[in-house]
LUMROMAR-141938 format. One line per 5 residues: number of its first residue (from 0); their letters; for each residue x negated, y negated, z of C-alpha. Coordinates in steps of 0.25 Angstrom, whole numbers. Each point is the difference from the previous one (the first is absolute). Example, Ala and Ser with C-alpha at 12.3 -4.5 7.8 and 13.67 -1.06 7.14 Angstrom:
REM residues 2
0 = as = -49 18 31 | -6 -14 -2
This chain:
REM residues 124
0 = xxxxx = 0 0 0 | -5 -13 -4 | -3 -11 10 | 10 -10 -5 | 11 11 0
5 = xxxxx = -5 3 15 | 0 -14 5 | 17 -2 -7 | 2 14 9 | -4 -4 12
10 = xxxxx = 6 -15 -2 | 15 5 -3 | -4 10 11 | -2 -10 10 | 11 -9 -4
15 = xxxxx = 11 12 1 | -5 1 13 | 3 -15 4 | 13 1 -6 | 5 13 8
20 = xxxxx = -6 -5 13 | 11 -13 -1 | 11 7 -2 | -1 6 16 | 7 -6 11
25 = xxxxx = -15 -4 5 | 4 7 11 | 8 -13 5 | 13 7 9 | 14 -5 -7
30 = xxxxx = 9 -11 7 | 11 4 8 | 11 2 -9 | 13 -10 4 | 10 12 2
35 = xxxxx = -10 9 8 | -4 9 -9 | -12 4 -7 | -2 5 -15 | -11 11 -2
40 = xxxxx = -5 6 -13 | -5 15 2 | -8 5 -12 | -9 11 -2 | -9 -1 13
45 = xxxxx = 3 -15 2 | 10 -9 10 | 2 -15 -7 | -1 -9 7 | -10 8 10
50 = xxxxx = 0 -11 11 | 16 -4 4 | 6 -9 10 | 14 -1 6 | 8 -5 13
55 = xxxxx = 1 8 12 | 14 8 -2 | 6 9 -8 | -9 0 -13 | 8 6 -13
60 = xxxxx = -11 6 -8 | 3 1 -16 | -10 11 -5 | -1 1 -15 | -6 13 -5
65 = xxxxx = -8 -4 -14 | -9 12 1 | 2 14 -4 | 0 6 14 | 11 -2 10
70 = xxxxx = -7 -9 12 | 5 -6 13 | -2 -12 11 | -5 5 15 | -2 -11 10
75 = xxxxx = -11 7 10 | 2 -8 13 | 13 5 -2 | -3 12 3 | -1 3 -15
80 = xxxxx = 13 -3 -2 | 5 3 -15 | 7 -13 -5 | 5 5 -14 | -6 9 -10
85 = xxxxx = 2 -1 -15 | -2 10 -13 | -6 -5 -12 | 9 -10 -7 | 9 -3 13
90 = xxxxx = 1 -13 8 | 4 4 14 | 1 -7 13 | -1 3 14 | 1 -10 14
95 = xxxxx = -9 1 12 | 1 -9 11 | -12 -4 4 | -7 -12 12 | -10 -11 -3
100 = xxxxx = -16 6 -2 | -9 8 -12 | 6 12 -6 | -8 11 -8 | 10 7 -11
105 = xxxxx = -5 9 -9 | 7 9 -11 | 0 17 7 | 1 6 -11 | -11 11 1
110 = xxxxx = -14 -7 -4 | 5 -14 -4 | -4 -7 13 | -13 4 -4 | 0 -4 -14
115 = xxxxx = 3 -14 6 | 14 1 0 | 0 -9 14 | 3 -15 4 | 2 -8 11
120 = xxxx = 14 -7 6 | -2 -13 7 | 13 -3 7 | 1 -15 6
């Protein structure tokens, strides 16, 4: 491979990677939504947002399933408390009432957790 050919590669490389890396959430939590509920995308191995906020109370949480696996939304401090689950292609929503502090959830699914499939809840 020629030099000049090389050095295009590596350019469109570098700027593909530029691009992909503004289209994250830049690990920023979402606002509190207005009506008490938060709107999470599930994909294949990924919560979106991955950071979430809410006010203390009962917290509806909208999971919608884009992957091709079913997953869920387990609050741990809850005593891993399942908050809804969803198959692939469905939007589903579950309630959990829940007291001011920081909250780990995570999706139980066998091995998602640990292919990053975990977030944090700040709850104000």
């Amino acid at each position: 491979m020629n030099r000049t050919r090389t050095t295009r590669l590596v350019a469109m490389a570098a700027t593909a990677a530029v691009v992909l890396a503004g289209c994250g959430n830049g690990g920023d939590a979402a606002e509190p939504a207005t009506d008490g509920s938060l709107q999470i995308e599930a994909g294949d191995m990924y919560f979106e947002p991955e950071s979430f906020a809410a006010d203390a109370g009962e917290v509806t949480v909208a999971l919608e399933n884009v992957g091709g696996v079913e997953h869920d939304f387990v609050v741990e401090e809850e005593g891993d408390d399942l908050v809804v689950h969803a198959d692939p292609g469905e939007t589903n929503t579950g309630t959990i009432d829940l007291d001011a502090g920081t909250y780990t959830v995570y999706c139980s699914i066998p091995g998602h957790r640990d292919a990053g499939m975990e977030g944090t809840l700040e709850v104000s």
